[in-house]
N, C-alpha and C positions, 0 to 999 in steps of 0.2 A: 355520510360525508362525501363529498363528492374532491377526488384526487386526484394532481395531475403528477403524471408520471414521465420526468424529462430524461431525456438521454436512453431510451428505450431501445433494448434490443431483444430477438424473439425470444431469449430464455429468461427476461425481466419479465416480462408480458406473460408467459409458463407457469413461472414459480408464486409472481404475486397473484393469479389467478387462481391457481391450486390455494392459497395461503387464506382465500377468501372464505367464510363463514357460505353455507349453501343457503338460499335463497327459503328455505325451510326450516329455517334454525330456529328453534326456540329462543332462544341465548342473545343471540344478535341478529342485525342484517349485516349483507355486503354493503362494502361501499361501491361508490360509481366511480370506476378507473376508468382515468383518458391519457394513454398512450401515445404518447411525441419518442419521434426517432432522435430526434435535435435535442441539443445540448439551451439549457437555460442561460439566458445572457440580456446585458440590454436592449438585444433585439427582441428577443422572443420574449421575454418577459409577459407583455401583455396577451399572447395570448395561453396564459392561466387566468383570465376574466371567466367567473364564476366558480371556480374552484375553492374552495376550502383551505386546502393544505395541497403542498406540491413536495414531491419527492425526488430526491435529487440524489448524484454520484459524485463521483471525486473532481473531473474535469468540468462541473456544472460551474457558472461564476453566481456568488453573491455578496455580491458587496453592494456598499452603500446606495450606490441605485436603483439598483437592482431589488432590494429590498425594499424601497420605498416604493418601487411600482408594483412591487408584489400586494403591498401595505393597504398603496389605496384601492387596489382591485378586489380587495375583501380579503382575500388570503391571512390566514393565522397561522398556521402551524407549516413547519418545516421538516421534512422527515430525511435524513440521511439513509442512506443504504449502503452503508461502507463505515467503517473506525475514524476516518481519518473529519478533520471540520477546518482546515487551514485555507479552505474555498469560502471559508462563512463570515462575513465579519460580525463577530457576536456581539463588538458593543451596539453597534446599529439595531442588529437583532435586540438586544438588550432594552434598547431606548423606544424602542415600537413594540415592545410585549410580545413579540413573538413566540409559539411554543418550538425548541427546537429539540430534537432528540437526535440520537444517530444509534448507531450498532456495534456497542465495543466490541464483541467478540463474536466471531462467525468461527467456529471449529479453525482454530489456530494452529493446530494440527497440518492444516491445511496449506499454509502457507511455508509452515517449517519444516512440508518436505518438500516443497518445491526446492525451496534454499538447496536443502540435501541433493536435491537433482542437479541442479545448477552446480553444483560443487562437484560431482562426481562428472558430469558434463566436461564441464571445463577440466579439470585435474586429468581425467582419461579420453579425453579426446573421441568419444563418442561418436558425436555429431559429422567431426570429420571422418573417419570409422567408415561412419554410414553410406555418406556419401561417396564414396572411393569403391568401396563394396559393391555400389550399383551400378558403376562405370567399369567391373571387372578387375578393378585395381585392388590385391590382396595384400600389398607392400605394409608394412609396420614403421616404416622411416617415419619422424616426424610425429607420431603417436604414443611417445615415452610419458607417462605420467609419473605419481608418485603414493607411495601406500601411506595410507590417513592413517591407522593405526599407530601411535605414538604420540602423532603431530601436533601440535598448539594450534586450538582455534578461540580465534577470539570473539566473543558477540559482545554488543553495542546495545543494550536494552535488554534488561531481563522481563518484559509483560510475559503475558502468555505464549505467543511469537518464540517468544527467544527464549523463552524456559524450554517449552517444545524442542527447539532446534537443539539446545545444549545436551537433552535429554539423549537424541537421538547420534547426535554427536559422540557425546559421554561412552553412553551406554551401548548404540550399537556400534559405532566405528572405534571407541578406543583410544579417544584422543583427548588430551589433557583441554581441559575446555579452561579458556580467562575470560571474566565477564567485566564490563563498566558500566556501571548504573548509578548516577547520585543517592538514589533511594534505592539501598538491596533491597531485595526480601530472602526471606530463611529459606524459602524454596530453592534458589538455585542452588543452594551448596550443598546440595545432595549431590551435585553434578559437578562443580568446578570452584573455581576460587575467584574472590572480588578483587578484583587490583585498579591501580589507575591508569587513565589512557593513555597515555606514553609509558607504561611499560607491557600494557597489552599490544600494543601496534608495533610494539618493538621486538617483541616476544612471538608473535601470532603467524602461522604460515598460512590462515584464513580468517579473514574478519569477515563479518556478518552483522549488515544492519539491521536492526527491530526495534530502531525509537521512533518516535513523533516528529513531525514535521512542524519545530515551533520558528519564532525567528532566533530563539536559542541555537538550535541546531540545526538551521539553515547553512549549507557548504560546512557540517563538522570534518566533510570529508576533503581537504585541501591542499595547495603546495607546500603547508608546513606540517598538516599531519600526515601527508603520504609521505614524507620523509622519514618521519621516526619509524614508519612500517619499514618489517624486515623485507630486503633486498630481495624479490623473487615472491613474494607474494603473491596471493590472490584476495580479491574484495568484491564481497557479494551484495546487491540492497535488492531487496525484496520489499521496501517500506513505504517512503517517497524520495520522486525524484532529485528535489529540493535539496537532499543531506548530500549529494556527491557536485563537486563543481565540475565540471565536463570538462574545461577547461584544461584546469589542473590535471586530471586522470589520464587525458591526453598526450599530457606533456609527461608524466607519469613511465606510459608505454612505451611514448617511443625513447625515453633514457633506461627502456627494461629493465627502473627500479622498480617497477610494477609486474608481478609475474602475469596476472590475468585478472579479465574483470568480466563479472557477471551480473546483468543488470534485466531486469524485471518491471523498474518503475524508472522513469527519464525526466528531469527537471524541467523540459520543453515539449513533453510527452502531448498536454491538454489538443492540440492543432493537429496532432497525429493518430493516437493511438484510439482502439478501437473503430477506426474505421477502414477501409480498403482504399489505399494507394499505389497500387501496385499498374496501375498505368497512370500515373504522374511524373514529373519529375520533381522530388522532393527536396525541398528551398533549405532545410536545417541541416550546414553543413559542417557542424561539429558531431550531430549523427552519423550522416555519413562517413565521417573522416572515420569513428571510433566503428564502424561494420566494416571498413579495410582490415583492422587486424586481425591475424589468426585465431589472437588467444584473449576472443573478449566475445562475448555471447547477448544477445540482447533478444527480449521478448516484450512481448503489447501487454503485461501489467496485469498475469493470468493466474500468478500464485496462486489467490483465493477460488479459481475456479471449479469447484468441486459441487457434486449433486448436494453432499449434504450442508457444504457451505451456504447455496443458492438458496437451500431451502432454511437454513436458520434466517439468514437475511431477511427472507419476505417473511417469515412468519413474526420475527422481531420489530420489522419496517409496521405491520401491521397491528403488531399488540402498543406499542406507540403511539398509534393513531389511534385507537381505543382509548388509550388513557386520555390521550386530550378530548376526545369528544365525551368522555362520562368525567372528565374535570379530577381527575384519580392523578396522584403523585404518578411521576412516572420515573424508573432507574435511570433512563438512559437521558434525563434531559439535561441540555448544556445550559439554558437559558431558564429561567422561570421566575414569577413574581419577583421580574425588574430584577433581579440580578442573574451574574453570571454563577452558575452553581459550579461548574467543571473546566477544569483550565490540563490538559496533558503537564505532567512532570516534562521540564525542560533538563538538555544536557546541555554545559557550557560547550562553545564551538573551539573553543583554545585553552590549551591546557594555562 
């Protein structure tokens, strides 16, 4: 099969290379990967001309045109390399037979300790720590955190994610953990308790995002439910950027009903992240306004970055694409034989 691989950067290019069957294999062959640095869009679309199937990331666009110039350029199969498909429009996909797969789970571990980081980050003031430390400044003003052991944390999605986190939460810090999830499962409550979201956010001296980015839970995070969150709070999303209105969390901070905010994923992220901006002046000035304050942390969307994450990715990205080329049922697929098979559990955005 011959596959184009959009939005490529050197350790995509690494891991799905490593991932490949060796040109010796009994079993299989390699496929042919063609490597684009750029991002899929209705520019670049056409040139996946002669490819097969194209492989894509979270800020790749496909939607309805995009998909049709995929369609007629031969393209069949769509492969994700990430959980997330809120970039895909599946009915489109749906109606042109597409195969489309993605990667539920990439060692989710992985993710829910970044959260962990980002939580102890921001609550003990680290970062700034650090920096003080290298400028000879050994002062402690300014750098008062608060001990997690006792404390209420809330998560927002019990998948694998947020079972992880709670776990880690629960079990190694010691803090009564509340979860909200439309659909429990019997797994968390080995770790905390189901309640609803307004009494989690009202309870919670840390909430923690780990649901889906549907149009359900698109801005769940807003000026009516940063209200019912307790006064001095901290709100971490790890997930997408989509679930937090920027807007709101802004206005949030500076009425410091918002203790701090820890962000990972950015709702306007797709134009920014992952590339190098650092001699631009950059145009998104609700970004920037939210990197003024002290007690709000922001990173390029790096949770999942872990060796053994990388490498479940391409190897999963690639048993996928085996499945469509030998015509084999495949777990991961959203689309198949004209309908849609997988739809994310949605959370309501208002209580």
């Amino acid at each position: 099969m011959n596959l184009a691989v959009f939005s490529t950067k050197p350790y995509d290019r690494e891991y799905l290379t490593l991932a490949q069957p060796s040109s010796s294999s009994s079993e299989s062959r390699p496929h042919t990967l063609t490597f684009h640095d750029f991002a899929l869009s209705p520019q670049t679309a056409p040139l996946a001309a002669g490819a097969d199937a194209v492989c894509v990331f979270v800020n790749d666009v496909l939607s309805s045109p995009v998909l049709h110039a995929l369609h007629s350029q031969g393209v069949r199969a769509i492969l994700l390399r990430c959980a997330g498909y809120n970039n895909v429009d599946l009915d489109t996909a749906e109606k042109l037979g597409f195969f489309v797969a993605n990667v539920p789970s990439y060692s989710p571990e992985a993710v829910a300790e970044f959260a962990v980081a980002l939580v102890q980050t921001l609550n003990r003031r680290t970062h700034r720590a650090y920096n003080r430390v290298r400028e000879g400044n050994f002062t402690l003003d300014g750098l008062m955190g608060r001990t997690l052991a006792g404390k209420t944390v809330g998560v927002v999605g019990t998948g694998k994610i947020g079972l992880a986190f709670a776990k880690v939460m629960s079990q190694g810090f010691g803090c009564r953990v509340l979860a909200y999830d439309p659909f429990p499962g019997e797994a968390f409550r080995a770790y905390g308790e189901y309640v609803a979201l307004d009494r989690l956010l009202a309870e919670s001296d840390v909430v923690s995002l780990h649901c889906p980015l549907t149009e359900a839970t698109r801005h769940i995070v807003n000026g009516e439910t940063l209200g019912m969150m307790k006064k001095g709070a901290m709100l971490v999303n790890t997930s997408r950027g989509g679930l937090v209105n920027t807007e709101s969390v802004i206005a949030a901070l500076k009425s410091k009903h918002l203790g701090g905010l820890a962000l990972d994923v950015y709702e306007a992220e797709g134009a920014l992240f992952y590339q190098d901006h650092s001699a631009e002046i950059i145009q998104d000035d609700e970004l920037m306004r939210l990197m003024t304050f002290p007690n709000v942390l922001v990173c390029g969307h790096q949770a999942f970055f872990t060796e053994e994450a990388l490498t479940e990715i391409a190897e999963c990205t690639l048993r996928n694409l085996d499945d469509f080329c030998s015509r084999l049922p495949c777990k991961n697929s959203l689309v198949k034989q004209g309908h849609v098979l997988v739809r994310q559990k949605s959370l309501p955005v208002r209580i």
